[in-house]
C-alpha positions in Angstrom: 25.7 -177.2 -0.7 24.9 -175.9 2.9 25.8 -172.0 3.8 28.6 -173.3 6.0 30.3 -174.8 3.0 30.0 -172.1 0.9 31.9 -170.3 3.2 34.8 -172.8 4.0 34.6 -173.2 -0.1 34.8 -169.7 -0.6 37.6 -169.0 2.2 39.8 -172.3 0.6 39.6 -170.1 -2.8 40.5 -166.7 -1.5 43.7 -168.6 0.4 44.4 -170.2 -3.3 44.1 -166.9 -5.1 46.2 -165.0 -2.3 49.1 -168.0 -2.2 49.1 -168.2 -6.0 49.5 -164.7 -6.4 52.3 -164.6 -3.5 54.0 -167.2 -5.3 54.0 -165.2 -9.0 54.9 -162.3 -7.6 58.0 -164.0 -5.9 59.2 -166.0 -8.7 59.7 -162.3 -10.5 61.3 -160.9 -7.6 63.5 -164.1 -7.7 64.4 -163.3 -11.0 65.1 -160.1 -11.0 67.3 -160.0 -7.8 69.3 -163.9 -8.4 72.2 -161.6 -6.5 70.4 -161.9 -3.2 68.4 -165.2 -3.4 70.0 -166.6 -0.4 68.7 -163.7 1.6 65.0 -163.6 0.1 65.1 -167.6 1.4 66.2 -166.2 4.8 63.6 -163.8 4.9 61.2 -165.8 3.5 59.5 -167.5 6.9 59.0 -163.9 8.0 57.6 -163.0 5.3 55.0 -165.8 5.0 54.4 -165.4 9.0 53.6 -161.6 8.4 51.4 -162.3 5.2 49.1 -164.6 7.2 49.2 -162.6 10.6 47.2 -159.6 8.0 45.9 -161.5 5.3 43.6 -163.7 6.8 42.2 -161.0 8.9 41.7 -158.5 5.5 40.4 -162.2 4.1 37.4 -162.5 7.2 36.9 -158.7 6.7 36.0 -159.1 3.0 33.9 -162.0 3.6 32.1 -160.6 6.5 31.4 -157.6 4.5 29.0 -159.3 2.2 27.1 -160.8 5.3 23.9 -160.0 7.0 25.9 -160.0 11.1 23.8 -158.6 12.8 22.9 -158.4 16.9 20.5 -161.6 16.0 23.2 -163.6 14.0 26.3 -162.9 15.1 26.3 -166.2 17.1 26.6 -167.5 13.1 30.0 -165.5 12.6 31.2 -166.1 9.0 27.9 -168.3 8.6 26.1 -165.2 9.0 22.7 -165.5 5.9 24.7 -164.2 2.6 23.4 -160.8 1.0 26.0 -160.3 -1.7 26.5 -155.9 -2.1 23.9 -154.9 -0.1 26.3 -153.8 2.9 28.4 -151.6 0.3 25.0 -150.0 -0.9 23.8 -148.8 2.6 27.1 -147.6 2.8 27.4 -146.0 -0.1 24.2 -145.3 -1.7 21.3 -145.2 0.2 20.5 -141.6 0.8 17.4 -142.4 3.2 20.0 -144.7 5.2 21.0 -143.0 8.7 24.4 -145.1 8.4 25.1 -143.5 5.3 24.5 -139.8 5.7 26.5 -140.5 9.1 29.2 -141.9 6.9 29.3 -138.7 4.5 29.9 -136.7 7.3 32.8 -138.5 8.6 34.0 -138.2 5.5 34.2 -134.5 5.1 35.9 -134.3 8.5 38.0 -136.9 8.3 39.4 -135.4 5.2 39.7 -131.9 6.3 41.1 -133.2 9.5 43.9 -135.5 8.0 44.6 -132.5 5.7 45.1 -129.9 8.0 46.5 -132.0 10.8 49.2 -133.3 8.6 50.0 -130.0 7.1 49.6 -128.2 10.7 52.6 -130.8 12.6 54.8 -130.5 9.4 54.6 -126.5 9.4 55.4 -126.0 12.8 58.0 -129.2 13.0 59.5 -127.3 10.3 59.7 -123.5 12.0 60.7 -125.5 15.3 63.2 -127.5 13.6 65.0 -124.6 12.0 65.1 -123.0 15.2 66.4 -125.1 17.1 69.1 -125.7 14.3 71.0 -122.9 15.1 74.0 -122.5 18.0 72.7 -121.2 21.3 72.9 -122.0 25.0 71.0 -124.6 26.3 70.4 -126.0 22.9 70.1 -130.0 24.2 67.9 -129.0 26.9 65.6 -127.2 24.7 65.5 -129.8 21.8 64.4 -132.7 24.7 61.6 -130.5 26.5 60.6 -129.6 23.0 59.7 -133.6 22.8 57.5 -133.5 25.4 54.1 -134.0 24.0 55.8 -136.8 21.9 56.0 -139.1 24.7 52.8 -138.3 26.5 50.5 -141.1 25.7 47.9 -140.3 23.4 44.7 -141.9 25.7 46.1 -139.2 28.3 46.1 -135.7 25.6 42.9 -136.9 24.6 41.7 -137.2 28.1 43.2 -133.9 29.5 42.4 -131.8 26.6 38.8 -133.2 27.0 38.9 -131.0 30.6 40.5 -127.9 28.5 38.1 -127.5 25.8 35.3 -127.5 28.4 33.0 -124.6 28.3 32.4 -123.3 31.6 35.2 -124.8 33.6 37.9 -125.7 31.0 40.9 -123.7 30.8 40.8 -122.6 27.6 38.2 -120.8 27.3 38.9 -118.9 30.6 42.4 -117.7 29.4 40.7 -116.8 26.1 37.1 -115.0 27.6 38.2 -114.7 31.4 41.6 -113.5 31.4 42.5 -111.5 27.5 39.2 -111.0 26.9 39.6 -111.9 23.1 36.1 -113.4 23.0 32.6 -112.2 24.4 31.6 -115.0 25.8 32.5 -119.2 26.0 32.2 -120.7 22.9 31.3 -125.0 22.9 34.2 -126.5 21.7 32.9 -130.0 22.1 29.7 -129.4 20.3 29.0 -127.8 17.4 30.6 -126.2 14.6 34.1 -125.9 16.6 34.0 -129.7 17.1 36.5 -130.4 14.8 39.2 -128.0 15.5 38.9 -129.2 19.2 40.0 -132.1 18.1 43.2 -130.7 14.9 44.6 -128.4 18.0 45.3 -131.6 20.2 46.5 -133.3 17.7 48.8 -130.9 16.1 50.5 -130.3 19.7 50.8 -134.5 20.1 52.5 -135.2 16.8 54.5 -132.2 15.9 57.6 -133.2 18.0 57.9 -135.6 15.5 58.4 -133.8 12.8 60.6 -131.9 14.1 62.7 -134.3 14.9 62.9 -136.0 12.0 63.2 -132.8 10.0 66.3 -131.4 12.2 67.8 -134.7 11.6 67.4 -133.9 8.1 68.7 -130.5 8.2 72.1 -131.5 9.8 72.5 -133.5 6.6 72.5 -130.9 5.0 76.2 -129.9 4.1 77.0 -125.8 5.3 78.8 -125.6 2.0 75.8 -125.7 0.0 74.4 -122.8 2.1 77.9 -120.8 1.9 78.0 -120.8 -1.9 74.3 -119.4 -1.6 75.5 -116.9 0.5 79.2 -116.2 -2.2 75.9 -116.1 -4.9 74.1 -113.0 -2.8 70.8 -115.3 -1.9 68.6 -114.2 1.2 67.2 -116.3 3.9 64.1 -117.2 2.2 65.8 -118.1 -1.2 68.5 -120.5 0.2 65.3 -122.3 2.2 62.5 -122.5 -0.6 65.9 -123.6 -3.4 68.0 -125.9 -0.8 66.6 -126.7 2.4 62.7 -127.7 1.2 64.5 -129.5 -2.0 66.7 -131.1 0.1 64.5 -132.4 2.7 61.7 -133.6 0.2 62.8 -137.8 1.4 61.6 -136.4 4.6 58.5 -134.7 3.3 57.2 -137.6 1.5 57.9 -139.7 4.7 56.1 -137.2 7.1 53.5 -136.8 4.4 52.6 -140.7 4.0 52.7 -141.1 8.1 50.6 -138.5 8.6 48.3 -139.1 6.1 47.9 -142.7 7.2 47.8 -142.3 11.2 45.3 -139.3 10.9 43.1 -141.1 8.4 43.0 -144.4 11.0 42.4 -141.5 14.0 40.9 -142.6 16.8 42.1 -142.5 21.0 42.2 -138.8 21.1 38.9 -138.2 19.4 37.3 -141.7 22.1 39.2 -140.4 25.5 37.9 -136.7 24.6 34.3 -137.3 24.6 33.2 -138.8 27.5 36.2 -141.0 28.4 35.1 -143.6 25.8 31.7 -143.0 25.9 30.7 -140.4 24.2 31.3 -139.3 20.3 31.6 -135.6 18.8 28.6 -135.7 16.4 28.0 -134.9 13.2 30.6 -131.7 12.8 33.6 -133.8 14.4 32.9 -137.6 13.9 35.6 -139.1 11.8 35.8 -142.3 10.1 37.5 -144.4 12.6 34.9 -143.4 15.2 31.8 -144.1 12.9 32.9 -147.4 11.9 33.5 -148.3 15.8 29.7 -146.8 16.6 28.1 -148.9 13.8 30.2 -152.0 14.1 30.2 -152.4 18.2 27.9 -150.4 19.7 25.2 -150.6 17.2 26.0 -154.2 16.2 26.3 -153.5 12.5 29.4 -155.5 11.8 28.6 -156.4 8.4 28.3 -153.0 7.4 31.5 -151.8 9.5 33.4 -154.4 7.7 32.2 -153.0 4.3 32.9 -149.5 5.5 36.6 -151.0 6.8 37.2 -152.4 3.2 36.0 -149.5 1.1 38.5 -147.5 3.4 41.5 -149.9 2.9 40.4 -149.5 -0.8 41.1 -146.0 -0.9 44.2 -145.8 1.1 45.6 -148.4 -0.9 45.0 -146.0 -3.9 46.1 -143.0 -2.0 49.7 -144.8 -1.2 49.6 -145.9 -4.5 49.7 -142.0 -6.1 51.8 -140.9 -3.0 54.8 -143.6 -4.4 53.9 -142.1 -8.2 54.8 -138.0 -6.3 57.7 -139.0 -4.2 58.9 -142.9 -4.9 61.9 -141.2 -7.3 63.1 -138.6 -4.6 63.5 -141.7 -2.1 65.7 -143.6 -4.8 68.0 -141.1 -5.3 
C-alpha cells in the first residue's frame, strides 16, 4: 500500500474510533437521562456539527505530528514521509536539540506566567470588587470606568505597552528613574531577566476587570443576613471574609481559576504585538509556549514538530481540567 493510503486508511480508522466512541458514550447518557431524550435528539445535530468542526482538526494535528513536514515537503501535506515518534523526541528528549531546550524554557515561563497572572487578576478583582461593593457616590460611574481595560482590544495593550516598557523613551521607566527617582538608572524591560514581568503587568491590568466583575456579581449574592449574624456572633472584618465571603464565592473561584488558567496557558497577541508589532519574540526569559510553537511551526517551517508540541500541550491541559473538575466539580453542583 502507497503512503497516500496509509493515510486515508489511517484517517478512515481514527473517524471509526472517534464515532464509535461518540456513539457509546451517548447510549449511556441516553440511559441515564431517558427524562430528557427528546431534548438530547434536539441538540443532537449541534452537537455532531461542533464535534467535527474540532475533531477533525485535533485528528490532522495528531497525524501531522508523526510526519516529517518540513519547508521541502509541505507541498505533501498529510502525505508528508512517515517518521512515527521522532517529532515527540526532539521535542521532548533531545537535549542537544535547539527546539527542545527552546521548548524547556517556554515552559518555565509559561508556567510562572499562567500562575502568577491568574493569581495577580483574581487578587486585585477581588480588593476591587469589595470596594466597589460598598454604598458611595458615584458608585455606577466608577464600576464602568473600572472596565476600561476590559474592552480595550488585546492587539492594542500589547501594542501600547510595547511603547511603555521601552527603555530610553518609554514611559515607564521615566516616571520610575526620571520623575520618583526609585531606580538609578533604566532598566530593559524587553530584554533580559525582566522580560517576563513586562509581559504579567500588561496582562494583569487587561483581565482583571473581569474578575471583578464576576466576583462583585458574586458578592451581591451574597445575603446581608449571613454577615449580620457574624456581626450578633462578635466576628471582625477579616473573619467574616476568609469564613463567608471566600467560602461563598468558591463557584466563582473555580470558574476564574479554570479561565485563567486556560487563556494564559494558550497566551499569545499581547506577548506578538509587544515585540516588534508581530515581528519580534521576547527570548529565552519571556518566550512562552504559544509563541514557541508559532516560531517553529511558521516561521521556521517545523510543522510536524509544532504539531507534536500542540498535542503534548492539549495533553496536559486535558489532565490539568481533568484535576481542576476533581478540586472544585462538587462546589459547582451544590
Amino acid at each position: 500500500m502507497t503512503g497516500k493510503g496509509l493515510v486515508y486508511l489511517s484517517g478512515i480508522l481514527l473517524v471509526l474510533v472517534a464515532v464509535v466512541a461518540i456513539y457509546i458514550i451517548a447510549v449511556n447518557s441516553f440511559k441515564k437521562t431517558k427524562k430528557y431524550k427528546m431534548a438530547y435528539y434536539f441538540l443532537l445535530p449541534t452537537i455532531m456539527g461542533m464535534l467535527i468542526i474540532h475533531l477533525l482538526p485535533i485528528l490532522q494535528a495528531i497525524w501531522m505530528s508523526f510526519l516529517d513536514v518540513e519547508k521541502d515537503t509541505l507541498t505533501n501535506y498529510l502525505t508528508a514521509p512517515f517518521v512515527g515518534f521522532k517529532n515527540y523526541y526532539e521535542v521532548l528528549f533531545n537535549k542537544n536539540s535547539i527546539i527542545r531546550n527552546g521548548l524547556m524554557y517556554a515552559i518555565r515561563n509559561t508556567f510562572w506566567y499562567a500562575v502568577l497572572v491568574t493569581a495577580g487578576q483574581i487578587i486585585f478583582g477581588m480588593i476591587v470588587a469589595l470596594l466597589v461593593n460598598r454604598e458611595f457616590k458615584g458608585r455606577s460611574i466608577a464600576r464602568t470606568l473600572l472596565l476600561f481595560p476590559w474592552v480595550v482590544p488585546t492587539y492594542v495593550v500589547g501594542f501600547l505597552w510595547g511603547f511603555m516598557w521601552l527603555k530610553n523613551e518609554g514611559i515607564i521607566n521615566v516616571i520610575l528613574v526620571d520623575i520618583l527617582h526609585l531606580l538609578p538608572s533604566k532598566p530593559d524591560w524587553l530584554n533580559g531577566p525582566l522580560t517576563l514581568w513586562a509581559i504579567i503587568i500588561p496582562t494583569i491590568w487587561r483581565f482583571w476587570p473581569l474578575s471583578m466583575l464576576m466576583l462583585l456579581a458574586g458578592l451581591q449574592n451574597i445575603s446581608k443576613d449571613v454577615y449580620e449574624s457574624a456581626d450578633i456572633d462578635g466576628a471582625n472584618a477579616w473573619q467574616k471574609f476568609w469564613h463567608i465571603t471566600v467560602p461563598l464565592l468558591k463557584p466563582v473561584w473555580a470558574v476564574l481559576i479554570l479561565f485563567g488558567m486556560i487563556y494564559n496557558v494558550y497566551s499569545f497577541n499581547i506577548v506578538i504585538m509587544m515585540f516588534g508589532n508581530g515581528g519580534g519574540f521576547p527570548g529565552k526569559y519571556g518566550d512562552l509556549l504559544m509563541t514557541n510553537i508559532f516560531r517553529n511551526a511558521f516561521i521556521g517551517m517545523h510543522f510536524g514538530i509544532g504539531a507534536a508540541a500542540s498535542v503534548i500541550l492539549m495533553i496536559v491541559m486535558v489532565i490539568l481540567v481533568i484535576i481542576w473538575y476533581k478540586i472544585f466539580g462538587e462546589s459547582l453542583t451544590t
